[in-house]
PLY file of the C-alpha trace (Angstrom):
ply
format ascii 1.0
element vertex 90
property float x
property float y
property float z
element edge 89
property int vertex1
property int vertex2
end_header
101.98 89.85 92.62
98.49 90.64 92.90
98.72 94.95 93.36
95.19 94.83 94.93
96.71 92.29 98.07
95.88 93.39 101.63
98.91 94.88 103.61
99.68 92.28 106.92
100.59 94.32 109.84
102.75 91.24 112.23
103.43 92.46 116.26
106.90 90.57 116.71
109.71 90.57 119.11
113.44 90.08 118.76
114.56 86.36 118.80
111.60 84.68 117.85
111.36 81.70 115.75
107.47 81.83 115.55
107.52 85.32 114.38
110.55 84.81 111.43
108.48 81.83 109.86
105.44 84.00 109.95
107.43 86.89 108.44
109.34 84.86 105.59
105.78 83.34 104.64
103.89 86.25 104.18
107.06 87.64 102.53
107.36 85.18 99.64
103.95 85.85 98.92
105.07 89.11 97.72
102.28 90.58 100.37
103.87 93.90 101.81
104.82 93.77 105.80
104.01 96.38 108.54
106.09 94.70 110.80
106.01 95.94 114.19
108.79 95.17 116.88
106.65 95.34 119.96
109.02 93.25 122.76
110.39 96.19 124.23
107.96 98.54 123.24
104.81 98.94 126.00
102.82 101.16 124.13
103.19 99.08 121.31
102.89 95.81 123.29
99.78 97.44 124.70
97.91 98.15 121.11
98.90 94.33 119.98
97.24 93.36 123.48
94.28 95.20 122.77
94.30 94.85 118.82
94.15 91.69 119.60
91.34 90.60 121.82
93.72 89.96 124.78
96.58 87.80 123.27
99.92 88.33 124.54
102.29 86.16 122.03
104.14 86.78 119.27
103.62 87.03 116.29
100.04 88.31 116.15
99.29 88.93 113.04
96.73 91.13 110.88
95.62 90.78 107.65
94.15 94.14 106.68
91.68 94.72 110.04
91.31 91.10 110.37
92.86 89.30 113.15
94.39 86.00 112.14
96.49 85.04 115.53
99.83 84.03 115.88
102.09 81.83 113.01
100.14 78.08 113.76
96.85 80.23 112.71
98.75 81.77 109.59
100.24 78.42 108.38
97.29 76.60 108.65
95.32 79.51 106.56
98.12 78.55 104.47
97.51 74.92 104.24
93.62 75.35 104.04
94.23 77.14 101.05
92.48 80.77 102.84
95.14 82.75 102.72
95.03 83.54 100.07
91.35 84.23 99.44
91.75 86.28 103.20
94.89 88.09 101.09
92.96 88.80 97.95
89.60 89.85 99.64
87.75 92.99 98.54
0 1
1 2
2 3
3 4
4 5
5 6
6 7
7 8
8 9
9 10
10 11
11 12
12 13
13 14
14 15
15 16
16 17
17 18
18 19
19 20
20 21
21 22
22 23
23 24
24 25
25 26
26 27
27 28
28 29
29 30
30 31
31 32
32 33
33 34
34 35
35 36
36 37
37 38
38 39
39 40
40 41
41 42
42 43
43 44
44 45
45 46
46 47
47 48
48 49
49 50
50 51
51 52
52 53
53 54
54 55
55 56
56 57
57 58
58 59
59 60
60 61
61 62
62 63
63 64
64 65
65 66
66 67
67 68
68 69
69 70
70 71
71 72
72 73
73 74
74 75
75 76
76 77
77 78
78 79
79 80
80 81
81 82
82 83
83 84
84 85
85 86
86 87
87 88
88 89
């Protein structure tokens, strides 16, 4: 595992499919988790919102202070082959 790899911070909420892929990809990259349960949590729910540029679903989904979306955005960083460059950036 790359020590230098930016920390993902990942809004989630119980029960959601979208948000345990996301989770268990960024996870077997060895890439350390912030995870944030923000379903029932409005002030928490709020900062995603705003974090976010206005997106209200889960997962949303921060590499460092970069905004990547929700898990279609992450896997297909994944498939593109930028996540890891967006993991490894200085």
């Amino acid at each position: 595992m790359n020590k230098r790899m930016k920390t993902a911070t990942v809004y989630t909420r119980p029960l959601c499919g979208y948000c345990v892929r996301a989770l268990t990809l960024l996870k077997n990259k060895g890439v350390e988790v912030v995870e944030l349960s923000a379903g029932f949590d409005q002030k928490l729910r709020e900062e995603m919102v705003a974090r976010s540029g206005g997106q209200r679903t889960y997962p949303q989904i921060f590499i460092g202070d970069v905004h990547v979306g929700g898990s279609d955005e992450l896997q297909e960083l994944e498939r593109s082959g930028k996540l890891d460059e967006l993991l490894n950036a200085a």
